[in-house]
MARMIKE-449253 format. One record per residue (C-alpha): x negated, z, y negated. Coordinates in Angstrom, 2 decimals, always signed. Each point is the difference from the previous one (the first is absolute). Example, Ala and Ser with C-alpha at 12.3 -4.5 7.8 and 13.67 -1.06 7.14 Angstrom:
BEGIN
X;Z;Y
-12.30;+7.80;+4.50 .
-1.37;-0.66;-3.44 .
// end
This chain:
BEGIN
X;Z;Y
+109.29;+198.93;-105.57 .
-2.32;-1.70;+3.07 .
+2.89;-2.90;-0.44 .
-0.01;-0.22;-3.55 .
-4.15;-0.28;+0.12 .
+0.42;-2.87;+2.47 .
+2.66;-1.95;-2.07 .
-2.41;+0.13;-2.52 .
-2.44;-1.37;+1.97 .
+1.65;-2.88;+0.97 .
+0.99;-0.85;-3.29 .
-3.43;-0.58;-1.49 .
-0.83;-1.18;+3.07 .
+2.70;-3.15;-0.08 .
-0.94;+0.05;-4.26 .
-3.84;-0.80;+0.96 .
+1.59;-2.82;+2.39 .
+1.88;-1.69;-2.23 .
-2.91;+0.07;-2.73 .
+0.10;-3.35;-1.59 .
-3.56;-1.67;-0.14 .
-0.73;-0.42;-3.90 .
-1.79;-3.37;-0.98 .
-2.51;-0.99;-2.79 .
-0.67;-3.36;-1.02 .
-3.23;-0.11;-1.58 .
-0.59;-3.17;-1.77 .
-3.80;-0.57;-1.69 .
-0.34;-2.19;-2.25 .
-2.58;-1.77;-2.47 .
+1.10;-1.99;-2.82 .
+3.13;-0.57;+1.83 .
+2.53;-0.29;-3.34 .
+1.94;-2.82;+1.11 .
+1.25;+1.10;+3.36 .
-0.48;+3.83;+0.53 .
+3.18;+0.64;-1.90 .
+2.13;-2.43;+2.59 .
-1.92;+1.71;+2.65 .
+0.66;+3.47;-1.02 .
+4.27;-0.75;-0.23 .
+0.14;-1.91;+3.01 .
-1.50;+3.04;+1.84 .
+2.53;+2.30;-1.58 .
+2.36;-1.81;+1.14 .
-0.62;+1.33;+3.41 .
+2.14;+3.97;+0.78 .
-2.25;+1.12;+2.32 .
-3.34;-0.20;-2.37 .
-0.59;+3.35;-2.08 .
-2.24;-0.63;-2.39 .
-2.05;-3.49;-1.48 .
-3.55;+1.03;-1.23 .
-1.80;-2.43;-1.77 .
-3.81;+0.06;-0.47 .
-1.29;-1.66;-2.65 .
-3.85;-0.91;+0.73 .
-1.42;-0.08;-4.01 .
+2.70;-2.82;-0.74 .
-0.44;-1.74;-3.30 .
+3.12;-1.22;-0.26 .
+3.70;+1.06;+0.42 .
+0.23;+1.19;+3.20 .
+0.59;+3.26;-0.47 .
+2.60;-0.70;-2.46 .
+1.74;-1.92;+2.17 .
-0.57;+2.19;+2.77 .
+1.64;+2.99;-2.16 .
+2.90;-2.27;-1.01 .
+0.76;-0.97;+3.24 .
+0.34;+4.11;+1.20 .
-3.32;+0.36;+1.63 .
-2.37;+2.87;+0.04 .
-2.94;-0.79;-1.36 .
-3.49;+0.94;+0.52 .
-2.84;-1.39;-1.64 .
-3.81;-0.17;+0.81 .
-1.98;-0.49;-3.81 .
-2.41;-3.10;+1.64 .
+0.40;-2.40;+2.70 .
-0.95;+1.82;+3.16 .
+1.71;-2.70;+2.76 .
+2.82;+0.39;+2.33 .
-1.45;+2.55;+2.59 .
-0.50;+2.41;-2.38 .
+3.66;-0.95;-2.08 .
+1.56;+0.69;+3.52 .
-1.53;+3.00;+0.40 .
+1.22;+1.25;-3.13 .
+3.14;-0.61;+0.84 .
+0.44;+1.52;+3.17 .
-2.16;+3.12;-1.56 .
+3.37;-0.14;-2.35 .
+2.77;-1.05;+2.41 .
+2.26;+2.76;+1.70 .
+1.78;-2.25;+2.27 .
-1.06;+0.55;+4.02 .
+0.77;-4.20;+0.81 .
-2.91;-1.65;-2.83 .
+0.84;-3.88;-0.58 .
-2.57;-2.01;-1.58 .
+1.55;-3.35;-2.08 .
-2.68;-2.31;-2.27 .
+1.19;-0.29;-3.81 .
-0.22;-3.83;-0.59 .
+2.82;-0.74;+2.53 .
+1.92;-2.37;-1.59 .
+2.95;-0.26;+2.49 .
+0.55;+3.03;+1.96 .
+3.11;+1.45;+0.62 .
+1.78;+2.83;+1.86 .
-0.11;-1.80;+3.81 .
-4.27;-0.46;-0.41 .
-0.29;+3.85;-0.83 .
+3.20;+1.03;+2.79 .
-2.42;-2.07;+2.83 .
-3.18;+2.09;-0.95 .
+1.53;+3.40;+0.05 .
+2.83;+0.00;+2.15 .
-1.92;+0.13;+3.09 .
-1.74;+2.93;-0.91 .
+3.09;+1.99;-1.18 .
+1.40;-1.46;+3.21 .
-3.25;+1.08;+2.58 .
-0.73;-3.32;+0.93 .
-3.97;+0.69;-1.18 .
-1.92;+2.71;-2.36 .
-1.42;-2.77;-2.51 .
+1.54;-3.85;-0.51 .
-2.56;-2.82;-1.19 .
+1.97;-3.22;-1.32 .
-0.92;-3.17;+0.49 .
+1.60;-2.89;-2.29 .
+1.39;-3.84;+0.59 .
-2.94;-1.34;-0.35 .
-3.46;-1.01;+1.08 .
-2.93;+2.82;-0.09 .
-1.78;+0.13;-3.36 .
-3.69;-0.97;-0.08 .
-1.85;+3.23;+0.29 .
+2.21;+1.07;+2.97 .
-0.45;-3.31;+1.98 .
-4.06;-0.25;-0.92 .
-1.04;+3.67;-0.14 .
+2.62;+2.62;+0.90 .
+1.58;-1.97;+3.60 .
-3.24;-1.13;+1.20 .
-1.78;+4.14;-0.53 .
+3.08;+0.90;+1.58 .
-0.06;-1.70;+2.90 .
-3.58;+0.79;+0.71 .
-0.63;+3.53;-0.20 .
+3.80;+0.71;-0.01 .
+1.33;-1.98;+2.83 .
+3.52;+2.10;+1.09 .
+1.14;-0.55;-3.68 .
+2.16;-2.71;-0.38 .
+1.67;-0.34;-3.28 .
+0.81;-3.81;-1.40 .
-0.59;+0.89;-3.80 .
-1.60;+3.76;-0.08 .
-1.09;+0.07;-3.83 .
+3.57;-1.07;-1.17 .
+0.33;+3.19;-2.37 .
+3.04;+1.33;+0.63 .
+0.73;+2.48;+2.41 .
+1.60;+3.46;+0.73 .
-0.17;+2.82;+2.16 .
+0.27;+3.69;+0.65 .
-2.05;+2.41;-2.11 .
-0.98;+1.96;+3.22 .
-1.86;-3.03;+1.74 .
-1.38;-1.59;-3.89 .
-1.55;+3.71;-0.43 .
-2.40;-0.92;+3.51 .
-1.10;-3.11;-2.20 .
-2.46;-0.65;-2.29 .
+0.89;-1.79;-3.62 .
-2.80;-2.52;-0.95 .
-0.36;-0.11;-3.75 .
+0.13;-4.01;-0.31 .
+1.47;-2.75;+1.59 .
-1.04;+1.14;+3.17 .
+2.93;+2.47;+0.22 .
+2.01;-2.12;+2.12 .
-2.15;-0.90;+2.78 .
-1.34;+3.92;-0.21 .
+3.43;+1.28;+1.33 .
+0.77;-2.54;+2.19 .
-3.22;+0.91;+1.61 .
+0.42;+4.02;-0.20 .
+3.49;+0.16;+1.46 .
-1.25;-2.79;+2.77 .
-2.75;+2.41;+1.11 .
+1.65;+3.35;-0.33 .
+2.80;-1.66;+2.30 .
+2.65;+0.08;-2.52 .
+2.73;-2.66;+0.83 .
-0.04;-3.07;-2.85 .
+3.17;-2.81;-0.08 .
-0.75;-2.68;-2.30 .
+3.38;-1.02;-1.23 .
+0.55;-4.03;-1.33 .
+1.90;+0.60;-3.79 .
+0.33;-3.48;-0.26 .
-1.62;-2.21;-3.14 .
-1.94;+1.79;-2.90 .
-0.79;-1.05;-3.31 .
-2.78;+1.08;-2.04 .
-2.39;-0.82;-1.87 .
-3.42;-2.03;+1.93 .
-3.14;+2.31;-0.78 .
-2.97;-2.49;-1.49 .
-3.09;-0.93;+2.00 .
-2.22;+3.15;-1.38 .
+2.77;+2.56;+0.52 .
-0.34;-1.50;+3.46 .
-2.92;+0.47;+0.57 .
-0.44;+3.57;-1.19 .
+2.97;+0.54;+2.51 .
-1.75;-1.91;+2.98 .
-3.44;+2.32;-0.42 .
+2.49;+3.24;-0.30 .
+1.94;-0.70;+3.72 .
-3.11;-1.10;+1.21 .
-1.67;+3.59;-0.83 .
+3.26;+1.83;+1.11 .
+0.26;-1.74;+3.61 .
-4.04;+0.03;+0.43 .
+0.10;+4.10;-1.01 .
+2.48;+0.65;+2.33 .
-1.40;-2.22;+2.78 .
-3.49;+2.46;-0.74 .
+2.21;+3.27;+0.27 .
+2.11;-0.80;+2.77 .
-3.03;-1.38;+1.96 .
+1.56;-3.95;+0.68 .
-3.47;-0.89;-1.92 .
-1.60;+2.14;+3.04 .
+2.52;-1.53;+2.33 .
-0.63;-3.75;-0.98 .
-3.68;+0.42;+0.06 .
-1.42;+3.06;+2.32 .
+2.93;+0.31;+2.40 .
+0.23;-4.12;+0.28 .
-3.44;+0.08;+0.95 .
+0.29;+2.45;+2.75 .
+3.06;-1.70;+0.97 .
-1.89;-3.36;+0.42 .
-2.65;+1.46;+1.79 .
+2.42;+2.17;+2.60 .
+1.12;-3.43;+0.36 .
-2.81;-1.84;+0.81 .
-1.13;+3.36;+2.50 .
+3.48;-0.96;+2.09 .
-1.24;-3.64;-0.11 .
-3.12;+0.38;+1.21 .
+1.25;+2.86;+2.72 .
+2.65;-2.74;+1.23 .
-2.73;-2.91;+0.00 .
-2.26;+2.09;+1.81 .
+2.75;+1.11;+2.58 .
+1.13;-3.52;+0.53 .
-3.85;-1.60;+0.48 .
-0.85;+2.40;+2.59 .
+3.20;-0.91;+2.72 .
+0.45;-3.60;-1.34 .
-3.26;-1.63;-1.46 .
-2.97;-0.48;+3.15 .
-1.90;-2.09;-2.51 .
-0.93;+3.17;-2.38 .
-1.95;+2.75;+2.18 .
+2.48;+3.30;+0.57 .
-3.27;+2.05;-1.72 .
+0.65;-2.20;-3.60 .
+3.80;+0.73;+0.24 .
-0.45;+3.38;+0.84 .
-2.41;+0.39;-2.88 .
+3.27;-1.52;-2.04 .
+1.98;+2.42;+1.55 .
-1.63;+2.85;-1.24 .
-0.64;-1.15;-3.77 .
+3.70;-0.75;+0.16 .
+0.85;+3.97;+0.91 .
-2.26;+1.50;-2.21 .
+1.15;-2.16;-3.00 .
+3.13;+0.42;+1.09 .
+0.26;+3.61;+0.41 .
-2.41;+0.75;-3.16 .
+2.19;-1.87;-2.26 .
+3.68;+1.07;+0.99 .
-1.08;+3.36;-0.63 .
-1.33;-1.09;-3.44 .
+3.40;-2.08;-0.40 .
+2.29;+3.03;+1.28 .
-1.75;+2.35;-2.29 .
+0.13;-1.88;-3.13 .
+3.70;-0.97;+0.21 .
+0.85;+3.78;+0.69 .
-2.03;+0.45;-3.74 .
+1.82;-2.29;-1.42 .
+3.63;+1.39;+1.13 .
-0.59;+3.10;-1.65 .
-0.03;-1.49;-3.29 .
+3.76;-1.30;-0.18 .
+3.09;-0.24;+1.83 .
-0.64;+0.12;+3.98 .
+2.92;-2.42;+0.31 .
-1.24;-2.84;-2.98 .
-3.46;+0.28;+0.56 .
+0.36;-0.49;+3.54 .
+2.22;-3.19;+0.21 .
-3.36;-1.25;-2.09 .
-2.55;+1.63;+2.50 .
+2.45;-1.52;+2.89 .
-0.31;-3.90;-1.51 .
-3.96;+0.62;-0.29 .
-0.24;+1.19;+3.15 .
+2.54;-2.35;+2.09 .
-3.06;-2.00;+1.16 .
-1.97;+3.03;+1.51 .
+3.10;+0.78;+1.63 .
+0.80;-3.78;+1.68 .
-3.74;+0.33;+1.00 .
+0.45;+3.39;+1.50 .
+2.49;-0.95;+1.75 .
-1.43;-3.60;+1.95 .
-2.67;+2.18;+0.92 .
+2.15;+2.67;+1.69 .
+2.17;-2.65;+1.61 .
-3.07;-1.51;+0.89 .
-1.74;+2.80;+1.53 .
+3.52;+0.99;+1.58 .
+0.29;-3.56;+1.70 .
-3.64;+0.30;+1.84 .
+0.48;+3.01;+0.94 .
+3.49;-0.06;+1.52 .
-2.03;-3.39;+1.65 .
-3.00;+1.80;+1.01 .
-0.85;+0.79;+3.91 .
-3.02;+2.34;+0.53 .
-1.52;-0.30;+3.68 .
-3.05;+0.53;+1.18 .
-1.68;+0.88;-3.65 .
+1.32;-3.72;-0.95 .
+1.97;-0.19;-2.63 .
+2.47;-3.03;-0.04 .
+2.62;-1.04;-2.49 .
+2.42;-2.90;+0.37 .
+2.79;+0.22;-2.77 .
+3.69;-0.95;+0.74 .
+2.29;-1.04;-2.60 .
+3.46;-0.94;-0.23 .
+0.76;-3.46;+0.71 .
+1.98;-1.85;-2.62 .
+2.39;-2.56;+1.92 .
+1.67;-2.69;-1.85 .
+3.01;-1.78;+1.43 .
+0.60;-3.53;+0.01 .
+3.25;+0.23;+0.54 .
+2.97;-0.13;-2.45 .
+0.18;+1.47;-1.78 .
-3.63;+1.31;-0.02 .
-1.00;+3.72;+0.78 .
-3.32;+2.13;-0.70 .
-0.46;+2.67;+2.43 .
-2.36;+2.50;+0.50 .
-1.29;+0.96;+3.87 .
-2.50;+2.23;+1.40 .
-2.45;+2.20;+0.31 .
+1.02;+1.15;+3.09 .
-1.35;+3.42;+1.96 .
-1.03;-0.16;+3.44 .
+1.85;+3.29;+2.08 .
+0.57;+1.17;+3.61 .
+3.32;-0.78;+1.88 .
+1.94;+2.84;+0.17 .
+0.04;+1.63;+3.28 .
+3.28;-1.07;+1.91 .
-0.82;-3.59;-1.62 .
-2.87;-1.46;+2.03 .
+2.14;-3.28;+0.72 .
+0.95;-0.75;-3.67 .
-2.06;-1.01;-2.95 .
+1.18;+0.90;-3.26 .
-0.83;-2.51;-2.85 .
+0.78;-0.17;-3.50 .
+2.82;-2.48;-0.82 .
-2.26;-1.72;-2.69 .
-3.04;-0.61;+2.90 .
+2.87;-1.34;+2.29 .
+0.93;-2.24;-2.30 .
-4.07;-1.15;-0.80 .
+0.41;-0.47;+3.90 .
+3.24;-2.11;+0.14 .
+1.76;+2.18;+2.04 .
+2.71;+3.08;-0.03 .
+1.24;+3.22;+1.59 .
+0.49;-0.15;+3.42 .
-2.20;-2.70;+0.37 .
-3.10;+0.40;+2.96 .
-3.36;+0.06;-0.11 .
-2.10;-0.47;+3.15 .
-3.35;+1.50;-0.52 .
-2.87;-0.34;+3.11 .
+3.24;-0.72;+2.01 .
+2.18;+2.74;-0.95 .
+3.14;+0.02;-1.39 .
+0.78;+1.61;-3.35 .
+3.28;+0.32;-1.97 .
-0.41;-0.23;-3.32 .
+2.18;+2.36;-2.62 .
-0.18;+0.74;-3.59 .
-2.30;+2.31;-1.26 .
+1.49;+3.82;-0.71 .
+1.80;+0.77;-3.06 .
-2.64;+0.85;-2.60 .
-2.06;-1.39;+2.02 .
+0.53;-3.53;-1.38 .
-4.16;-1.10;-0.23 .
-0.40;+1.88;+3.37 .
-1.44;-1.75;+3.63 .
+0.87;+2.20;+2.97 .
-2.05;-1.07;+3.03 .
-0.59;+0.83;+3.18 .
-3.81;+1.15;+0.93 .
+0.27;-2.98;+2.22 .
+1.16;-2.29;-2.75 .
-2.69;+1.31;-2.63 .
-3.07;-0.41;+2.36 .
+1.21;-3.76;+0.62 .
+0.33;-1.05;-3.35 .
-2.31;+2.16;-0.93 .
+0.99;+2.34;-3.01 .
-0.18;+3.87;-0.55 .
+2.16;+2.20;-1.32 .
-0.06;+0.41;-3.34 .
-1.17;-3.09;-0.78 .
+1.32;-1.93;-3.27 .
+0.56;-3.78;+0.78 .
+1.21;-2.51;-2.44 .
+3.16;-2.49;+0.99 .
-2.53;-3.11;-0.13 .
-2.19;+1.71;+3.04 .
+3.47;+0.11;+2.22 .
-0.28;-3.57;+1.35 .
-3.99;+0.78;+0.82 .
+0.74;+3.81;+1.67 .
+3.10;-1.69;+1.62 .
-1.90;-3.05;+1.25 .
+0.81;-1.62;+3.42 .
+2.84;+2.57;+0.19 .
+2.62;-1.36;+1.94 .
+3.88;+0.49;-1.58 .
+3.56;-0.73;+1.50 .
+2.07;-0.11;-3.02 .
+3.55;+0.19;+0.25 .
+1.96;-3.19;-1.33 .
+3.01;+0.98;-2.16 .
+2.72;-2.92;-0.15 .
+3.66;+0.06;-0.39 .
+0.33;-2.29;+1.68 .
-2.25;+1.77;+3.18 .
+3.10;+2.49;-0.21 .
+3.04;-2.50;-0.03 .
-1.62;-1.53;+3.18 .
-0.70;+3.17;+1.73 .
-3.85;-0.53;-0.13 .
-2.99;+1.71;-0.78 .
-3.39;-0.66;-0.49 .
-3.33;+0.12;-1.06 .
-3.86;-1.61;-0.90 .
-3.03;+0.88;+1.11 .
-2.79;-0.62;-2.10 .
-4.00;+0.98;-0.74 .
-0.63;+1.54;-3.37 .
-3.05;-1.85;-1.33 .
-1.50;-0.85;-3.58 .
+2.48;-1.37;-2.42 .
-0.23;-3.73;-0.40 .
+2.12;-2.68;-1.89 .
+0.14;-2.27;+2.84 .
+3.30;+2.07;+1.36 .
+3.03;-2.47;+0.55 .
+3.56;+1.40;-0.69 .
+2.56;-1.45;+3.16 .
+3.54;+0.55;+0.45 .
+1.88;+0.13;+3.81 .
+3.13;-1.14;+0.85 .
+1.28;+0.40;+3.32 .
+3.10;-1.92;+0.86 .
+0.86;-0.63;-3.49 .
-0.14;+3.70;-1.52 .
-3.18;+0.74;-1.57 .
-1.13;+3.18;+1.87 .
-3.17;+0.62;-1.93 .
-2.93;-0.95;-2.90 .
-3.33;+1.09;-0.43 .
-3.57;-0.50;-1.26 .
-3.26;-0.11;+2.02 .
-3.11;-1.96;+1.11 .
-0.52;-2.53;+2.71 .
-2.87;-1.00;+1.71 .
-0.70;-3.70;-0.36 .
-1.41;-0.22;+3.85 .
+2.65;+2.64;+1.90 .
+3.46;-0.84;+0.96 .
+2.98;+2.38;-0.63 .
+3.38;+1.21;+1.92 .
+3.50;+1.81;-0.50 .
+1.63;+1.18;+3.05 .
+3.77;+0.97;+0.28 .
+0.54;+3.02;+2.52 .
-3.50;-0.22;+1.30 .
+0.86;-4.33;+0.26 .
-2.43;-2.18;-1.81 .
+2.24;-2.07;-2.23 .
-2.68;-2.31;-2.16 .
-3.06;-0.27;-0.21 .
-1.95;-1.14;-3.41 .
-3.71;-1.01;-1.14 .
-1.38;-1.00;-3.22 .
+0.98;-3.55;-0.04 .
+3.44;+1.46;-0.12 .
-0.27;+1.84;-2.60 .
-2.31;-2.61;-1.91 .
+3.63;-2.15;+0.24 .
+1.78;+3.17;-1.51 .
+2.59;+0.03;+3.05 .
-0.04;+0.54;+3.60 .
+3.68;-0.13;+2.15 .
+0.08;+1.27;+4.02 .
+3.12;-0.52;+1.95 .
-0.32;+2.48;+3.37 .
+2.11;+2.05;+2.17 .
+2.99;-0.85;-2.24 .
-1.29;+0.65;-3.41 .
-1.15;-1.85;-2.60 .
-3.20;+1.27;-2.09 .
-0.99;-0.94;-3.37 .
-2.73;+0.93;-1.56 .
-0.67;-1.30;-4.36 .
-3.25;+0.66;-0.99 .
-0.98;-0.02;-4.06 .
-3.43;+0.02;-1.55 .
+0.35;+1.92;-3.21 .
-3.85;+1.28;-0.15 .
+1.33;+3.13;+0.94 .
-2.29;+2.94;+1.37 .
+0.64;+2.28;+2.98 .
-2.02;+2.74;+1.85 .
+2.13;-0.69;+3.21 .
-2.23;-2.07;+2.23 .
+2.37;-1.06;+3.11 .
-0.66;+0.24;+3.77 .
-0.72;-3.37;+1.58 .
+2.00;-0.98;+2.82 .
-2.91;+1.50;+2.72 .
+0.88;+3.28;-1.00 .
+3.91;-0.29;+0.06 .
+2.91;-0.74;-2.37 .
-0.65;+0.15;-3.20 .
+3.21;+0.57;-0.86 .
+3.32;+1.59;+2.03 .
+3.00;-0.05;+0.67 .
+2.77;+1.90;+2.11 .
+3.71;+0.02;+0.53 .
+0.76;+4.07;-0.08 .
+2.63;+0.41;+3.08 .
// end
């Protein structure tokens, strides 16, 4: 028996899932003789529609005649009472759970035009289908109905949404209200937008019917224009246009004012810190006072429709609030994280990322900095970490030294994610006089850094082949464009090329194993060549002027070699 019961309840079970959707085709129609017949067979035509109900809205002609011939129900209002209230009829009368909505004075539809308007929804592709013709917009949808729209109905975005015919499921047309008139259209476009229910407008290709005169217009202009304005009053997008856009502007204006005042006190000494403060605190109260106002009256207005619709409108309105919100917090984020609070003094120097654009080819953009200030770690008093982008601001590498009040440093990379991260001795930060925890920007490297001394490590192929090594020393300084880019060959290999700056009035020297092998000034490098033939080797040095710009400042000959060389044995 308990097996029996459960057959049977599988069994109505699989009947209730293979229950076949039944469609109506309601059709209204006014005077509509001529066509409604063709109308009526081509929609027969069709196996999956049940049933074709006519209305006939107080006709005075032979549309319901033809309607009858042509196998339609018919139902029949005694006066003229418009299409809202002949559609409503009909689906009072229909039985079918998928209602399709066709026009009566279509002079070429066919089977395809109806299949594209209620497949989808047999199908699940959407719970109502709005079509939209080969054509351009009529005149009361592009100067009434698309304009309305867009204002107080922003999210909806339909080419042609008062093109008449449409379709859908009776359980999502029973959350919509029918207008009596011409407004109909618009009304459910608007109701299922709201109440979140999921539209496709659906392109049947060209229609033909007949062009409605200039007053028929006109009565059909002021009826959308009621419908959208009614809605926009229930829904609240009059209230959202008008009250909420007002708080909106003034939240605005609050964040303006907040930001001006912010700005005037750290970076304006020609307007006294008591005037911006005074800014200041207008901007947070107007601020504060009208976000609340704004928050409030946009959670009123999401209780009136769909949470989802109704906030991709609130979201648009409120995108500016948001962008403003948001410099101010980035704002407020950069002082602080740029703040330094000693001695009640309160100091804030911001640091930003330096954009660095290449002139090589092809050209790069890169991003460097801000960098942290830290302490060494503990077994690494000898070795400065740096990041790799400050090295390069420096024109040096890994492995590189630094000599800093006469001690020698090796320089490594900084720790992995740890890549905007200075490690420095106590020593080292006293000298050059940063903190840790201090935020410094890539363009501030060359001034921390200045008078620095550097031995930087030439890299040749060619240094290899030979069995050499070697390296320049040079000061960092300011950059300048005065920086001359020189090529060396020693006996007829180049060894090495670089950029730097020359003084005009100091002379210059490269020594071979601790042997001075030439010796150059300016009027050398004003020729753009200098050749030394010494101890068995022959030195050239080409020098190019190619407005270049360096922050490597070269050691004059008084304080050694500026640049080495060493056979490794």
């Amino acid at each position: 028996m308990y097996w029996l019961v459960v057959f049977f309840v599988i069994l109505l079970a699989s009947l209730k899932t293979d229950k076949k959707d039944k469609v109506s085709v309601i059709i209204p129609a006014f005077n509509e003789e001529e066509t409604v017949g063709s109308v009526v067979e081509v929609t027969k035509k069709l196996s999956y529609v049940d049933e074709v109900i006519v209305v006939d809205d107080g006709s005075k002609d032979k549309t319901v005649e033809e309607a009858e011939k042509a196998g339609a129900i018919v139902i029949s209002h005694e006066t003229n009472q418009g299409k809202g209230s002949a559609i409503k009829t009909g689906v009072k009368n229909a039985t079918g759970d998928i209602l399709a909505f066709i026009d009566a004075d279509i002079s070429n539809l066919n089977t395809k035009k109806i299949d594209l308007m209620i497949k989808p929804i047999l199908e699940g592709k959407a719970e109502i289908t709005k079509t939209k013709f080969s054509r351009e917009s009529g005149r009361v949808t592009e100067l009434t109905a698309k304009p309305l729209l867009g204002f107080f109905f922003p999210e909806l975005n339909l080419e042609q949404p008062l093109s008449g015919q449409f379709a859908g499921k009776r359980s999502a047309l029973n959350k919509v209200k029918f207008e009596n008139d011409y407004g109909v259209d618009v009304g459910i476009v608007l109701d299922a937008d709201v109440h979140g229910i999921s539209i496709l407008e659906v392109d049947i290709g060209d229609i033909q019917h007949d062009m409605s005169p200039l007053a028929d217009l006109n009565k059909m202009a002021n009826e959308v224009v009621r419908t959208i304005i009614d809605r926009a009053v229930n829904y609240g997008r009059v209230t959202m246009m008008d009250t909420l856009g007002d708080y909106i502007r003034m939240t605005i204006m609050g964040f303006s004012l907040l930001i001006l005042g912010i700005f005037t006190i750290f970076f304006v000494p020609v307007i006294p810190i008591q005037i911006a403060g005074i800014i200041v605190i207008i901007g947070v109260i107007i601020s504060i006072y009208y976000l609340y106002k704004t928050i409030s009256k946009s959670l009123h207005i999401l209780k009136k429709g769909s949470f989802v619709t109704t906030m991709r409108s609130i979201i648009k309105m409120h995108f500016p609030v948001i962008i403003s919100g948001l410099i101010l917090i980035l704002m407020l984020t950069s002082f602080l994280s740029a703040a330094t609070i000693t001695d009640e003094k309160i100091s804030i120097e911001p640091t930003s990322r330096n954009i660095i654009l290449s002139s090589e080819s092809p050209q790069t953009i890169s991003a460097r900095g801000p960098y942290t200030i830290d302490s060494a770690i503990e077994n690494e008093v000898d070795i400065l970490r740096i990041p790799l982008d400050a090295m390069s601001t420096m024109e040096m590498s890994t492995n590189d030294t630094m000599i800093i009040n006469g001690v020698s440093y090796e320089v490594h990379s900084s720790r992995i994610n740890e890549e905007n991260t200075f490690r420095l001795a106590k020593e080292v930060r006293e000298s050059l006089n940063v903190i840790p925890g201090e935020v410094i920007a890539d363009s501030r490297i060359p001034e921390i850094f200045k008078d620095v001394s550097v031995l930087h490590k030439i890299k040749s192929t060619n240094l290899t082949k030979e069995d050499l090594s070697g390296n320049v020393q040079f000061d960092i300084s300011s950059k300048t464009k005065n920086a001359k880019l020189f090529r060396i060959t020693l006996d007829g290999k180049e060894i090495a090329s670089s950029i730097g700056i020359f003084d005009k009035n100091s002379q210059y020297t490269i020594s071979l194993d601790n042997q001075i092998i030439g010796r150059f000034g300016i009027n050398d490098i004003n020729k753009g060549k200098y050749v030394s033939k010494t101890y068995n080797h022959k030195l050239i040095i080409e020098f190019e002027n190619k407005n270049v710009s360096s922050i490597r400042h070269y050691i004059p000959s008084e304080k050694g070699p500026f640049m080495k060389f060493y056979h490794k044995y």
